[in-house]
Every structure is written in C-alpha cells, then in structure tokens.
C-alpha positions in Angstrom: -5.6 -18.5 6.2 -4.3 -18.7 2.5 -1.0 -18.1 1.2 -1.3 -14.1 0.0 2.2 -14.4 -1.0 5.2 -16.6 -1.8 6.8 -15.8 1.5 4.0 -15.3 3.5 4.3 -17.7 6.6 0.9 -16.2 8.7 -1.7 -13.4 9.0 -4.0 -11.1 10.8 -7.3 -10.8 10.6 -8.0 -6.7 10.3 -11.8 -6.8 9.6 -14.4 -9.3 9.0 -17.0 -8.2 6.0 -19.4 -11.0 6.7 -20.7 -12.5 9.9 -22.6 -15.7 10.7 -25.8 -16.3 8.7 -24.4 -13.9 5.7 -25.2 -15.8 2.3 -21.6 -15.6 0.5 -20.8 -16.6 -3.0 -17.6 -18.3 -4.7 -15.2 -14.8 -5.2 -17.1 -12.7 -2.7 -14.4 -10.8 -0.5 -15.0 -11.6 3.3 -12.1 -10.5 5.3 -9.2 -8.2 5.3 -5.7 -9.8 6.3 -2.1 -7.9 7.5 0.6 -9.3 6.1 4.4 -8.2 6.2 3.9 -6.2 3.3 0.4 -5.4 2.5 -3.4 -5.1 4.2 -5.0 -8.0 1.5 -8.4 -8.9 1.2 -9.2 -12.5 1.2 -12.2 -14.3 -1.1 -14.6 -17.2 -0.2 -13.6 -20.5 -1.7 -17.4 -22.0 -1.2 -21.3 -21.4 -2.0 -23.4 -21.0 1.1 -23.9 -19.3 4.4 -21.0 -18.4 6.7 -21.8 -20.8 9.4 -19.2 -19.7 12.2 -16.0 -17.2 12.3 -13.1 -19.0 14.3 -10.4 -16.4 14.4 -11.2 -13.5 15.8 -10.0 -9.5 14.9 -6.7 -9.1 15.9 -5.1 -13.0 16.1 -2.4 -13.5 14.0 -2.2 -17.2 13.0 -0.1 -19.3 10.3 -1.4 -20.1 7.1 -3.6 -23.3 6.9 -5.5 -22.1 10.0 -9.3 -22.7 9.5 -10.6 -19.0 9.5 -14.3 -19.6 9.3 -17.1 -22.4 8.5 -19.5 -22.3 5.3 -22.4 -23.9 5.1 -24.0 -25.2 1.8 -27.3 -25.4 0.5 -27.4 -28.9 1.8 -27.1 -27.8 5.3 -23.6 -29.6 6.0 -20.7 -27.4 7.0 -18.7 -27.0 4.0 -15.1 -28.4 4.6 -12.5 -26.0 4.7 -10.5 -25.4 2.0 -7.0 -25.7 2.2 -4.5 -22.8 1.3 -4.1 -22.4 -2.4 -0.6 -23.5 -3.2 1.7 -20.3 -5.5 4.6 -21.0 -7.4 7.6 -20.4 -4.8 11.1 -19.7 -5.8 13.9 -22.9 -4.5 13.9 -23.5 -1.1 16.3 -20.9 1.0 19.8 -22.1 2.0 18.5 -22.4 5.8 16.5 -25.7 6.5 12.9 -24.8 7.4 11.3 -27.4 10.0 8.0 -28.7 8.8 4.5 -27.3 10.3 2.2 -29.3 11.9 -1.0 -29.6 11.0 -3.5 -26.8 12.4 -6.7 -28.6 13.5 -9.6 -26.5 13.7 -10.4 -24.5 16.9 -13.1 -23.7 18.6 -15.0 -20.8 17.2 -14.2 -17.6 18.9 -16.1 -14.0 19.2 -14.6 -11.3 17.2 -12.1 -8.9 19.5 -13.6 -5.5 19.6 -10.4 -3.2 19.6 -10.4 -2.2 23.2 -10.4 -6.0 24.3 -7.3 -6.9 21.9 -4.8 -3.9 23.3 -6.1 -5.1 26.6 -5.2 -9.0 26.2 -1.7 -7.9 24.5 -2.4 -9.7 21.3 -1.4 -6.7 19.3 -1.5 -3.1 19.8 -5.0 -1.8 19.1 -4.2 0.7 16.1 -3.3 -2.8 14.0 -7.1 -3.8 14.1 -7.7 -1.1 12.4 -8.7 -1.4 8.5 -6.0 0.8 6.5 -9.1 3.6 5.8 -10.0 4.6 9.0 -6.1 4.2 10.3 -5.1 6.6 7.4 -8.6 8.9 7.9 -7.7 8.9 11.9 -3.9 10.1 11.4 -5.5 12.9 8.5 -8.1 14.1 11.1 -6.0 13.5 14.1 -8.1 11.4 16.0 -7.0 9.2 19.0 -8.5 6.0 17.9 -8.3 5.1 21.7 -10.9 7.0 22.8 -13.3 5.6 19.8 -16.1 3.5 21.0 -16.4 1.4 18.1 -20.0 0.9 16.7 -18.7 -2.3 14.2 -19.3 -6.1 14.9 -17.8 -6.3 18.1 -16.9 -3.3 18.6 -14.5 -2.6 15.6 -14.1 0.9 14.6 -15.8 2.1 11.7 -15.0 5.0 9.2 -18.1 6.7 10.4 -17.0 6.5 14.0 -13.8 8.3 13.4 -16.2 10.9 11.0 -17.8 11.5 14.0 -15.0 11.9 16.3 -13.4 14.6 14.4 -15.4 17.1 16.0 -13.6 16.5 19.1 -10.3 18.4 17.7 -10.3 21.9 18.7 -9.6 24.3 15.6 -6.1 25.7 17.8 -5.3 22.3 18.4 -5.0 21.5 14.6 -3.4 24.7 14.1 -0.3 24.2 17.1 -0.2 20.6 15.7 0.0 21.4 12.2 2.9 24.4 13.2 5.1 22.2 15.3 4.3 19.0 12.9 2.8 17.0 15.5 0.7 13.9 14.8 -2.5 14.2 16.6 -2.7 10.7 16.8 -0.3 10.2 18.9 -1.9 12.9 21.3 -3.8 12.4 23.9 -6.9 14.8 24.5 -7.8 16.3 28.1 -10.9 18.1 27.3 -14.5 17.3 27.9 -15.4 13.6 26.3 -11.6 13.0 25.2 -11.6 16.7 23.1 -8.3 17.2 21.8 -7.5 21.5 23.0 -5.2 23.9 22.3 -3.0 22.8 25.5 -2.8 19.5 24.2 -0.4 19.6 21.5 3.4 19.3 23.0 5.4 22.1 21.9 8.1 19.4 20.3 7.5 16.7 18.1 7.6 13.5 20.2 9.5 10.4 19.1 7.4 8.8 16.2 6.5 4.9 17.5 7.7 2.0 15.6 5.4 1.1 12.8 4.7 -1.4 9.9 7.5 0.2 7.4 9.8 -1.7 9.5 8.2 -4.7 8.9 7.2 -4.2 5.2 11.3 -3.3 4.6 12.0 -6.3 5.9 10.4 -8.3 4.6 11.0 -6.8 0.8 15.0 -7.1 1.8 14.4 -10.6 2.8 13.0 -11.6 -1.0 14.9 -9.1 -2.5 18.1 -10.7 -0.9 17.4 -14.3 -1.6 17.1 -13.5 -5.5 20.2 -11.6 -5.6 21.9 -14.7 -4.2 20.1 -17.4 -5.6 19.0 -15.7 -9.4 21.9 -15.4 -11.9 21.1 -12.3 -12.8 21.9 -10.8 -16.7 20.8 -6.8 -17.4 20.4 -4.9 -20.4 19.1 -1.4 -21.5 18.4 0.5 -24.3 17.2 3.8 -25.3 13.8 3.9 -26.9 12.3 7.3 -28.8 9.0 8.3 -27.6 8.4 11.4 -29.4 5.8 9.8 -31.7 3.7 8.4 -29.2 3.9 11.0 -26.5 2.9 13.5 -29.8 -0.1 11.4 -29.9 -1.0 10.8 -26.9 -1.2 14.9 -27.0 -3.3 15.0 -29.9 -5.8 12.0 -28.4 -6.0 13.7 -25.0 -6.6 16.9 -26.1 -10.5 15.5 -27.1 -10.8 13.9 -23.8 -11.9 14.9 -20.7 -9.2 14.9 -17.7 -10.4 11.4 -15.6 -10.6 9.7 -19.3 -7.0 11.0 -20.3 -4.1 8.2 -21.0 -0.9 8.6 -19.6 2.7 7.6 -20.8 3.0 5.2 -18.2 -0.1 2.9 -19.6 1.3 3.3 -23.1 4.9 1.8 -21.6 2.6 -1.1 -20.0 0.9 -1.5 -23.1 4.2 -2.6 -25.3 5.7 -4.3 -22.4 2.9 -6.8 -22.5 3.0 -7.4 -26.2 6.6 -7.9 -26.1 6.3 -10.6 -23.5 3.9 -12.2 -26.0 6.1 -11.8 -28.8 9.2 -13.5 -26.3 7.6 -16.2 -24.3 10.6 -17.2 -22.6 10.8 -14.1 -20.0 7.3 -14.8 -19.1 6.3 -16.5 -16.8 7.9 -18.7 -13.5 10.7 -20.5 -12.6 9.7 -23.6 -10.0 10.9 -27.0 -8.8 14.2 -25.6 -10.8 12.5 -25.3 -14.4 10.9 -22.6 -16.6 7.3 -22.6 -16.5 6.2 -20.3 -19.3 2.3 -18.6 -19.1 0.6 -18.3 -22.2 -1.2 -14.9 -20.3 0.8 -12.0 -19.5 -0.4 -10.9 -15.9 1.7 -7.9 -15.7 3.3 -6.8 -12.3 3.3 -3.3 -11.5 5.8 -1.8 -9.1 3.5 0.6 -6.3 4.9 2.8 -3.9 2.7 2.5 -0.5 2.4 5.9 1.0 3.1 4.5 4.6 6.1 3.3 3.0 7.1 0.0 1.1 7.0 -1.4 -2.4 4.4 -4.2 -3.7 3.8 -5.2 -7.2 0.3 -6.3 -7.9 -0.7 -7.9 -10.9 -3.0 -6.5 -13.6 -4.7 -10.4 -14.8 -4.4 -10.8 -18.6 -3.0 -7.5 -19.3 -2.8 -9.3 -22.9 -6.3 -8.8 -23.3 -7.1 -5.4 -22.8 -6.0 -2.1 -24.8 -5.0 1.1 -23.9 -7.8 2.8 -22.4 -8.5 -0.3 -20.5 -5.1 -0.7 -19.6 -5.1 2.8 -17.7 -8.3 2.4 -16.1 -6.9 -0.7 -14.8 -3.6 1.1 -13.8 -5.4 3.9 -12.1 -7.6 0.8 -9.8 -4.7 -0.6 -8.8 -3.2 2.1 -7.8 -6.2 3.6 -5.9 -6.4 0.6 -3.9 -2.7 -0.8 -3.2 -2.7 2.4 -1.7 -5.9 1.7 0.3 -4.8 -1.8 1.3 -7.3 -3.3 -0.5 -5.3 -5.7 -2.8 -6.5 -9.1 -3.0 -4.6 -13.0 -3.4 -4.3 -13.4 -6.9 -3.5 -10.1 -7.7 -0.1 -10.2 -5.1 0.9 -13.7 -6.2 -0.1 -14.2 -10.1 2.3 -12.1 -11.9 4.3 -13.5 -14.6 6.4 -10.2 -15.0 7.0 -6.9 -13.3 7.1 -3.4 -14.8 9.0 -0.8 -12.3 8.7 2.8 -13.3 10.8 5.4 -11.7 11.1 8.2 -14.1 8.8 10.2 -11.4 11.6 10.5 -9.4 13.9 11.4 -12.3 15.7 8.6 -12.6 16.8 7.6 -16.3 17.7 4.5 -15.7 17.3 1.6 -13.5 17.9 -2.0 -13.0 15.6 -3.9 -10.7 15.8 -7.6 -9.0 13.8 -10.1 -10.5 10.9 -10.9 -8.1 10.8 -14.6 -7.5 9.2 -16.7 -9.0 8.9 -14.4 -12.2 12.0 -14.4 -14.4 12.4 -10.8 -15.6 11.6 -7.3 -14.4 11.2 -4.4 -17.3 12.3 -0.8 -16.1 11.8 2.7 -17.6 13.6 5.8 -16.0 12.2 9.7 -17.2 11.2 10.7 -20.3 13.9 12.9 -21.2 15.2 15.2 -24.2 18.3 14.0 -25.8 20.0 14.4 -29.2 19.2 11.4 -31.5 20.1 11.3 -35.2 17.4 10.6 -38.1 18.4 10.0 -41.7 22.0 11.3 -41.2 20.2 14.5 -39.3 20.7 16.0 -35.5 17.5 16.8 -33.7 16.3 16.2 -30.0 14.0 13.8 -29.5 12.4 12.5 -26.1 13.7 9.5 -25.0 13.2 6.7 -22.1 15.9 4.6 -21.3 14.3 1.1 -20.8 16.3 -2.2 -19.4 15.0 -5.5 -18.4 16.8 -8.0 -15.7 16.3 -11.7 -16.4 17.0 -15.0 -14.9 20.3 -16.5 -16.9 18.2 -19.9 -15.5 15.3 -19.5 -18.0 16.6 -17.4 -20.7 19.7 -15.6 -22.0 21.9 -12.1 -23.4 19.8 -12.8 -27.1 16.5 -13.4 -25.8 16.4 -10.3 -23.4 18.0 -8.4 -26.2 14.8 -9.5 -28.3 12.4 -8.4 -25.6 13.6 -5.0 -25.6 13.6 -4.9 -29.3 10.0 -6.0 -29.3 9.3 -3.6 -26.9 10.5 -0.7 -29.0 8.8 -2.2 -32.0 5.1 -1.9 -30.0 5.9 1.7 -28.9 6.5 2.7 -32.5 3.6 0.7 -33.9 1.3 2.0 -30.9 -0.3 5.3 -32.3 -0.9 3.5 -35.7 -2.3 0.7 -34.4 -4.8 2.3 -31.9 -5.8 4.5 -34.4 -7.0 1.8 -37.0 -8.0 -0.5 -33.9 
C-alpha cells in the first residue's frame, strides 16, 4: 500500500484492474484505493506478470502492506516495493508510536461485495468503484440486490446498466417529487423491482457518508498548518480586460470543446511567475526550503460528493495554453470520477485555488503542507481603474498569494504577484507570436 498522500496512514482496496497471470508494465494502473479524501488509483512499480493479489476488495490495511506479487521475466517473484517516501510537513505536536513492520500475508481471494457487508469489514456500497456508486445513486439502483458479474463478484458499470430497468417509471417520478434517493430504497416488486409503492412519502434520514470523513481529514491538514506555518498574505488587483478581450477574439475561431477559458490563462501566469520567483516554489522538509526547479502546479477541485483536493498538473512549466486547458479540463473530469493517481495528489510544488465561481473577489487560502505558498483569484469583476490620468471600468481579479514566513518573505511574495501580473499582460502578445 503506498503513501497516496502526506497524511495518509492506510487504504482500501475498491477494485482490482488486473488479476493473476495479467502481464503488467512499469506505470500501468492496477488498483483503485479509498483514502480519507479521495478514490486514487495506484501504478505498478515492477515489469512482469502479477503473480498473486494478497488483499482482497474491501480490507482496509496501513501503508507498507504487501498488496500483490509480480513476477519477472526470470520467473522469480519480484520483491515488493516499499512505499515511496513524499515530502511531509514537521512532525505533529502529538508523539506518534512507531509501526511495526507488516510482513507479508497469505494471499487472499478477492471479496465479492455481498461477502464483505456480510463479514462486517465495511459496508458494501464502499466496494464500490466511484462510477457505478455515482451511476447507481443517478439511476436509483439498490446496489444490494446487484449480482455482481466482476472478479469475484464485484459490481460492474454494466451490471448496474442492466439493473436500471428494474425502476418503475412512477417510482422515479414519486421519488424525484418527494426528493427521495432511490438508493436508499428498497424494492418489493418482482426480481427486487423498485414500484410506485415503494418510494416513502418523506424523505428518510440521509446515512452517514464519506464527506464526513473527507472534512476531516482536510480540517486535520488544514489545522496543523495554521498552527505550525507562519503564515504572511498579500493581494493585489490585476486588470484582465486585455486578455479576456482576446481570449474573445481567439475563441470566436474555435469550436466550443477546443475553447480556452480564463481560468487556464490565470494557471498559465501563475506558473511563470513561480519560475520567475523560485523561492515560493517548492517544499519545506526536515525544517528547510527545498526549492523544485519544475513547477507542478496544484489545482484546488471541488468533489461533487463533497470535499476539496488539489491535484497536481506535472511540469505545468512545460506546456502552453491550449495544453494547459486540456490538462485542466482532465483533471477535472477525473478528480471528479475518483480516478486521481499518486503523483498527481502528492507532487505539487504550489496550489492555485479559484473561487470567483462562487463570486467571491477575494480569498486567502492555507498553504497546503509541504508546499509553501497558495495563489488565489476571486471573480472577474468590473471596477473603475484609472489609465493615463483617465476614469474607465475595467475588469478586474483580485489575486493574493499566502506563503510560508519559513521559506520566503513580505518582498518576495510581493514579487510573485508582480510577476504574475506581468505574464497576464504579456499573455496575448506572447501567444500570438508563439
């Protein structure tokens, strides 16, 4: 079980994408893992042929726990690789007692579904992969009355395809009325059929779910920086109306899925600004500034079950705009999904939040340890903004960043944001010749 995160302590396996005798390669994605805050896939460390699983679906066990055996070419079980170490932020004020060893186990059958909830390892909707959960509570499909046709039972997006025929066209009406999940209800009708008679006439108490857990677990980082990061914050207003202007212009030629939005060109200066100030990029470990000569740029993703991650977009440096918002849009696609994956939750070297959606004009975030600054931008908004001695109304974006006092200080941030409104002023003449 790696580390997926720098306060990750253990895992669940959700779903196994290989099984034994599947041929894997070095970066191949094998299994999907729950953590506190996200549903992360998980990449093979080794050349060969998966040889045996040892944890099952459903078992939640601490990181360093052998998950599977590889086999090389040679024919000898490849030895198991340890859990990649991430930069962590200083130890918490609480002592934390060492962890034994985990030897490996004996290799174990996959849980079908039905077998986990039966054992009380974990309640069965948790072994369910974060597409057919969300495609289940969408059709309202009881997922308990799904015979799963998966490796060992596990319940696949075409069973639940298939069991959405078993919703009666009144039932998804009453439902929809009285705003009832028709997960949660229980069908009486021939094969499990959800009818009509079903659906309770008031909403029933909604079960505890992962939110709790994601919440948290984002108050516990989120509170150990506060106390532990000497924080500094700054802001300043930055004048977009020559790139949104042509941003207009280039769209306008484009057709809608190949379109850039603000929120990439805002990404694209705040990487080039990290560049230009090296000192607000990168970690702070073993109580010293590590800077990163890449910029892997954080973004700030609402999760629509709830809950705030902040993947990384890897050498955002490298890449221009149009590759910047293609890279923005995967990201988001599949954060939402669940289908994030180690490197891209643990190797980011500084965070962009946006919440000008939510018409907010300005905001100042917590630095997410180990990084050492978070950038911000609140709504594009109209304000009035003096030119050459002359009042007009420009659109403006109020951007701030909050730093680490540690690594850097006031004059330093100050430069970061003036680098940042440097790159949004150069960006339209720059792409253009570029």
């Amino acid at each position: 079980m790696p580390a997926l995160g720098a306060d990750m302590t253990e895992g669940m396996i959700l779903e196994w994408h290989v099984q034994p005798g599947d041929r894997v390669q070095r970066g191949d994605l094998v299994a999907l893992v729950q953590t506190d805050k996200a549903d992360l896939d998980v990449e093979i460390w080794e050349d060969g042929v998966i040889d045996r699983i040892v944890v099952g679906l459903g078992e939640r066990v601490p990181i360093g726990t052998v998950l599977a055996f590889v086999r090389v070419d040679d024919g000898a079980p490849a030895a198991p690789r340890p859990a990649t170490p991430i930069p962590v932020p200083a130890a918490p004020a609480a002592p934390i007692a060492p962890r034994a060893p985990v030897a490996p186990r004996e290799p174990v059958a996959p849980l079908a579904p039905a077998a986990v909830a039966e054992r009380g390892a974990v309640p069965e909707e948790h072994v369910l992969s974060p597409l057919v959960r969300h495609l289940a509570g969408e059709r309202g499909i009881d997922t308990g009355s799904i015979a799963g046709s998966g490796p060992g039972g596990q319940i696949l997006r075409v069973d639940v395809e298939r069991a959405a025929r078993r919703v009666s066209p009144r039932a998804r009406r009453l439902a929809r009325e009285r705003g009832i999940d028709l997960g949660t209800v229980r069908g009486t009708g021939p094969g499990g059929a959800v009818t009509g008679d079903d659906v309770p006439v008031e909403r029933a108490p909604t079960p505890p779910s992962r939110r709790e857990g994601q919440r948290r677990a984002i108050a516990a980082v989120m509170g150990r920086a506060a106390r532990e990061i000497p924080h500094y914050y700054l802001e300043r207003r930055i004048d977009l109306t020559p790139v949104l202007h042509w941003l207009e212009d280039r769209n306008r030629e484009r057709p809608v899925t190949e379109r850039v939005l603000p929120a990439a060109a805002l990404l694209y200066a705040s990487t080039r600004a990290a560049l230009a100030v090296p000192d607000l990029n990168g970690h702070w470990v073993d109580d010293a500034f590590q800077p990163s000569e890449a910029v892997h740029l954080g973004v700030a993703v609402a999760m629509r079950g709830g809950g705030l991650v902040a993947p990384a977009i890897h050498d955002a440096h490298l890449k221009d705009l149009d590759g910047l918002m293609a890279d923005l849009r995967d990201l988001v696609n599949r954060t939402r999904a669940g289908r994030l994956s180690r490197v891209e939750m643990t190797e980011a070297t500084i965070t962009v939040t946006n919440l000008g959606e939510r018409g907010v004009e300005t905001m100042f975030g917590v630095v997410n340890p180990p990084q050492v600054a978070l950038i911000g931008f609140g709504a594009v908004h109209e304000e009035a903004w003096v030119i050459d001695g002359l009042l007009g109304v420009r659109s403006v974006v109020h951007a701030t960043v909050s730093a680490d006092h540690r690594a850097s200080d006031g004059r330093r941030g100050a430069e970061l944001l003036d680098a940042l409104a440097r790159e949004l002023a150069r960006l339209p003449q720059e792409t253009s010749h570029g």
